[in-house]
Backbone as JSON Lines, residues from 0, in Angstrom:
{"i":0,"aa":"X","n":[0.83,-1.18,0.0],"ca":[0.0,0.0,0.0],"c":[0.88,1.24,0.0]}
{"i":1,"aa":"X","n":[0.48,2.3,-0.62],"ca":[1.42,3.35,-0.81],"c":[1.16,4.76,0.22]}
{"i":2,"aa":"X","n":[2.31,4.92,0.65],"ca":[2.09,5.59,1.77],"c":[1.29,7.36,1.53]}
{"i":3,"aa":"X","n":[0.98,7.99,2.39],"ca":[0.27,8.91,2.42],"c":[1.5,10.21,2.21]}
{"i":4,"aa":"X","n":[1.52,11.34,1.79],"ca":[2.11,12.28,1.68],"c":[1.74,13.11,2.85]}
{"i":5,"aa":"X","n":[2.78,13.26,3.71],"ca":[2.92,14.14,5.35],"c":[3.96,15.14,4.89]}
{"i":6,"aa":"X","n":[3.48,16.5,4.98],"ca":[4.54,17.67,5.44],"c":[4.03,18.53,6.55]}
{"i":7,"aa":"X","n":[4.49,19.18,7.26],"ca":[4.58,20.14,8.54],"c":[5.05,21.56,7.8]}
{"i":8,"aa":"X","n":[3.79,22.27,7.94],"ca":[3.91,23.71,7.49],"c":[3.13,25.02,8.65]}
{"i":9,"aa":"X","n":[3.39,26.29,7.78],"ca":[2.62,27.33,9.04],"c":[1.93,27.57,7.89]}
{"i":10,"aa":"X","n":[0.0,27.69,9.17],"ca":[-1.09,28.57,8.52],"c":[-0.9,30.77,8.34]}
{"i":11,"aa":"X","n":[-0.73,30.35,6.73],"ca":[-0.78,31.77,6.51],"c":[-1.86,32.43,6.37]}
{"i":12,"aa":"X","n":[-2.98,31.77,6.35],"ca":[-4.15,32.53,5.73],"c":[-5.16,31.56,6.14]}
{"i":13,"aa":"X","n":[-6.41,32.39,6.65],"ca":[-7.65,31.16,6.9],"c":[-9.0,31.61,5.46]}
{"i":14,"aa":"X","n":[-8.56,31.47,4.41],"ca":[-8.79,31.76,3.56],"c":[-10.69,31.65,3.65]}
{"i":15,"aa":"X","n":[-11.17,30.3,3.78],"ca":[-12.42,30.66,3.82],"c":[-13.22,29.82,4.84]}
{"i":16,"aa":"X","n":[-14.27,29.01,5.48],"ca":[-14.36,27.91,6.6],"c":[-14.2,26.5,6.72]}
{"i":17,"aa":"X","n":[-13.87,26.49,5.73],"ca":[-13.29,25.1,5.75],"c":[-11.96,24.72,4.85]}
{"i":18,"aa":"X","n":[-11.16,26.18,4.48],"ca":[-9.83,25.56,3.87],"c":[-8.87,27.36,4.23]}
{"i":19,"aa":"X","n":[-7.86,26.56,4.67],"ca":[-6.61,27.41,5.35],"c":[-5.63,27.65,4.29]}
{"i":20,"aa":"X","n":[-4.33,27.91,4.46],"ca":[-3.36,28.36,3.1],"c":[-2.36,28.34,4.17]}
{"i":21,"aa":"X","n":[-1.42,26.98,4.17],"ca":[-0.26,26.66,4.96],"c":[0.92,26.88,3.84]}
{"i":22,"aa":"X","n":[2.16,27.17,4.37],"ca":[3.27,27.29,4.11],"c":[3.78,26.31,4.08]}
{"i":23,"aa":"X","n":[4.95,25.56,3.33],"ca":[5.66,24.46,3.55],"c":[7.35,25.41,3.12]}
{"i":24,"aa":"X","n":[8.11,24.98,3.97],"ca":[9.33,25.84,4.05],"c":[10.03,24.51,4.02]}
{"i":25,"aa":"X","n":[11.65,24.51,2.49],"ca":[11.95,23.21,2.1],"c":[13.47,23.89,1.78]}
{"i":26,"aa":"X","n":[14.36,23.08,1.98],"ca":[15.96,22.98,1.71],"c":[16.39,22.43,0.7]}
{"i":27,"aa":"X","n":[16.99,22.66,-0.24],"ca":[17.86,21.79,-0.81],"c":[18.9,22.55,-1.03]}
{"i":28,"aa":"X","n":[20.25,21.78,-1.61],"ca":[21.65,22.41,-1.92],"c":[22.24,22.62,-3.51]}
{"i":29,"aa":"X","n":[22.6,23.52,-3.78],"ca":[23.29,23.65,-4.72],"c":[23.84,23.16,-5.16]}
{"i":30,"aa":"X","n":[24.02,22.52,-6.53],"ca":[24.97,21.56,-6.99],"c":[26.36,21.78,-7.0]}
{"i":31,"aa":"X","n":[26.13,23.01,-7.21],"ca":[27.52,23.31,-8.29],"c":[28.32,24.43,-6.41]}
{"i":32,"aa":"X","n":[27.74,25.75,-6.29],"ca":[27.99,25.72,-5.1],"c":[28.04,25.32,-3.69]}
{"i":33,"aa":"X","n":[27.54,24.23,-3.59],"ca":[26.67,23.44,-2.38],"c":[25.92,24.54,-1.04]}
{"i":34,"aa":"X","n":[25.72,25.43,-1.96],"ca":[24.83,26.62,-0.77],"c":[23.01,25.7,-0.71]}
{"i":35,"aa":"X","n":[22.92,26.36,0.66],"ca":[21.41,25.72,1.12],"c":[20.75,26.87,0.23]}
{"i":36,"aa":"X","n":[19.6,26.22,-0.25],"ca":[18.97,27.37,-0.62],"c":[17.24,26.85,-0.64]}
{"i":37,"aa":"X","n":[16.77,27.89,0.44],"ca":[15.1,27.89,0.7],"c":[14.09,28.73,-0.22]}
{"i":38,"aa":"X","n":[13.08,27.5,0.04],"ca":[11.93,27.42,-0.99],"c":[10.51,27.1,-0.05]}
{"i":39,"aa":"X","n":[9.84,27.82,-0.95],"ca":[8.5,27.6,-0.08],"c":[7.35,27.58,-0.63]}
{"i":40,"aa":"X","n":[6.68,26.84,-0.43],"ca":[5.22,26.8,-1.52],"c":[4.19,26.72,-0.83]}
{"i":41,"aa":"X","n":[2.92,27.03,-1.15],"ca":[1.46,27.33,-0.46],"c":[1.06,26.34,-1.06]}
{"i":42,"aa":"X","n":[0.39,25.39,-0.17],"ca":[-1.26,24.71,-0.14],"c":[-2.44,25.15,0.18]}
{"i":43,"aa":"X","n":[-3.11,24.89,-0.76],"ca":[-4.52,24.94,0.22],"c":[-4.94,23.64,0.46]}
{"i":44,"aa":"X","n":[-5.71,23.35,1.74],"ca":[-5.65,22.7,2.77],"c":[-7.21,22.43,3.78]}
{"i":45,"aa":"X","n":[-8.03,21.76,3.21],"ca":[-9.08,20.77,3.93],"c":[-9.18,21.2,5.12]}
{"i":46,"aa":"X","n":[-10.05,22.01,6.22],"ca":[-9.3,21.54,7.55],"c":[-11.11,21.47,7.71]}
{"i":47,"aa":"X","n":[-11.16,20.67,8.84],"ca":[-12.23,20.46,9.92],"c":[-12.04,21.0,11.35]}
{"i":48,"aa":"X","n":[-10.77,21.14,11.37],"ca":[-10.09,21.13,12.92],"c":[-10.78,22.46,13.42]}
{"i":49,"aa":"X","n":[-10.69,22.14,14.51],"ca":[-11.57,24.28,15.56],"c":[-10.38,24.56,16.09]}
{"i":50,"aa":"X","n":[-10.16,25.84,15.96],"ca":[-9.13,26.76,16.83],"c":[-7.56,26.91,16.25]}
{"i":51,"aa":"X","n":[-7.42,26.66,14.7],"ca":[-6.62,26.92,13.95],"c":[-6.38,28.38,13.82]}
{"i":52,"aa":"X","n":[-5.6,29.02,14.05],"ca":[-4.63,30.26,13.98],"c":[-3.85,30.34,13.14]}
{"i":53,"aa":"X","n":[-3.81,31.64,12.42],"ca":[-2.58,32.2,11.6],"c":[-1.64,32.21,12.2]}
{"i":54,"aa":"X","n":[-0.29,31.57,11.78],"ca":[1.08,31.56,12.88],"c":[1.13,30.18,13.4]}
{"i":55,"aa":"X","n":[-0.09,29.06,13.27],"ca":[0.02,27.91,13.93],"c":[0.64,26.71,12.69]}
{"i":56,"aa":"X","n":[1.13,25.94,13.65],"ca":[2.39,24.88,12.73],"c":[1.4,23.64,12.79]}
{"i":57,"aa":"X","n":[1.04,23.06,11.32],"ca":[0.44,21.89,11.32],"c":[0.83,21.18,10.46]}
{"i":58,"aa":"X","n":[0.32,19.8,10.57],"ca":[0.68,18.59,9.78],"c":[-0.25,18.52,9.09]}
{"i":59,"aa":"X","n":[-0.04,18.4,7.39],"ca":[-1.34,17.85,6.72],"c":[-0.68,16.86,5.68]}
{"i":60,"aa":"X","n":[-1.42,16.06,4.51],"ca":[-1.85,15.25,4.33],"c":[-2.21,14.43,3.16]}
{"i":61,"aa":"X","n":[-1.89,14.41,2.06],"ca":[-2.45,13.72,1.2],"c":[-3.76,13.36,0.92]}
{"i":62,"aa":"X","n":[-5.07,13.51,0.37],"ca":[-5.78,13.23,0.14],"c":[-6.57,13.34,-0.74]}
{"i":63,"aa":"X","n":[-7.82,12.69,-1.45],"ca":[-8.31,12.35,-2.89],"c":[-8.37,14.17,-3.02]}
{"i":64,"aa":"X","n":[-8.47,14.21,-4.36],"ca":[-8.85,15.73,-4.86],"c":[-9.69,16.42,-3.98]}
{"i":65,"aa":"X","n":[-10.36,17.31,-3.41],"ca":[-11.81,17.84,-2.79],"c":[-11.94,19.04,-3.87]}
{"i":66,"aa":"X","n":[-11.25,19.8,-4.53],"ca":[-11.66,20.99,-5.03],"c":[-10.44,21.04,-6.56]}
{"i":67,"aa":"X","n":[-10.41,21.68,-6.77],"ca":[-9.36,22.11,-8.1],"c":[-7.95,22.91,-7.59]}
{"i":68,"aa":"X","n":[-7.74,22.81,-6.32],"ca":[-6.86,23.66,-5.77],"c":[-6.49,22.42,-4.37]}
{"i":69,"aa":"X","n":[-7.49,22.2,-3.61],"ca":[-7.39,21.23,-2.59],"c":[-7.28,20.43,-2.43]}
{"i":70,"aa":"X","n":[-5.89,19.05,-2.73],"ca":[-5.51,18.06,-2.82],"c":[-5.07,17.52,-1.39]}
{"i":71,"aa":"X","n":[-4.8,18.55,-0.11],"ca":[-4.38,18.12,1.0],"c":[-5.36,18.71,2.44]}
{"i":72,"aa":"X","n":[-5.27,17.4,3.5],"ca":[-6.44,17.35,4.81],"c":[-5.33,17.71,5.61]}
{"i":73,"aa":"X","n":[-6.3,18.39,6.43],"ca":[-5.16,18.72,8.37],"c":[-5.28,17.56,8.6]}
{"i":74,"aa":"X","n":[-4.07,17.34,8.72],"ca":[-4.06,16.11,10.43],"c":[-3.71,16.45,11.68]}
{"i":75,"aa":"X","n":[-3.53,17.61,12.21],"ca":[-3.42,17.84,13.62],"c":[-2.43,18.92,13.55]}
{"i":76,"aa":"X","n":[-2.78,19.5,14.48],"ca":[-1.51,21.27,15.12],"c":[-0.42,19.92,15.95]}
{"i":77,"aa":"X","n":[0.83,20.57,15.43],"ca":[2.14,20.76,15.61],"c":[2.33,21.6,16.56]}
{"i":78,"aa":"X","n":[2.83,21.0,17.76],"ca":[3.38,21.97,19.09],"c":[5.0,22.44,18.78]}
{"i":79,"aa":"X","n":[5.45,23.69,19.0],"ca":[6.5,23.9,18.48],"c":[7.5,24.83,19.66]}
């Protein structure tokens, strides 16, 4: 069975009541210089959860399509 897609990002935006706009903040290195160099991309993001905050760190999720934009579910706030 093929595993589920998990990243840990921050809610930037509670865009509308039932879907948020998390951050995912990602590393990789330079080939040629081996400098780190950060990247960051927005989801939008399924949530059900109550008491989600802008500034709060969560885990979401992989899941079937829901919208044309919304491919990923909260799975739970990240204590940080």
């Amino acid at each position: 069975m093929k595993q589920k897609r998990e990243l840990e990002g921050r809610v930037i935006s509670l865009a509308t009541k039932q879907t948020v706009i998390v951050e995912v903040v990602g590393f990789s290195r330079h080939p040629l210089y081996k400098k780190m160099i950060k990247h960051t991309k927005h989801y939008a993001v399924h949530s059900d959860v109550e008491g989600i905050a802008v500034g709060d760190y969560v885990k979401i999720a992989a899941i079937r399509p829901m919208s044309k934009t919304k491919h990923f579910g909260m799975v739970g706030k990240v204590s940080r």
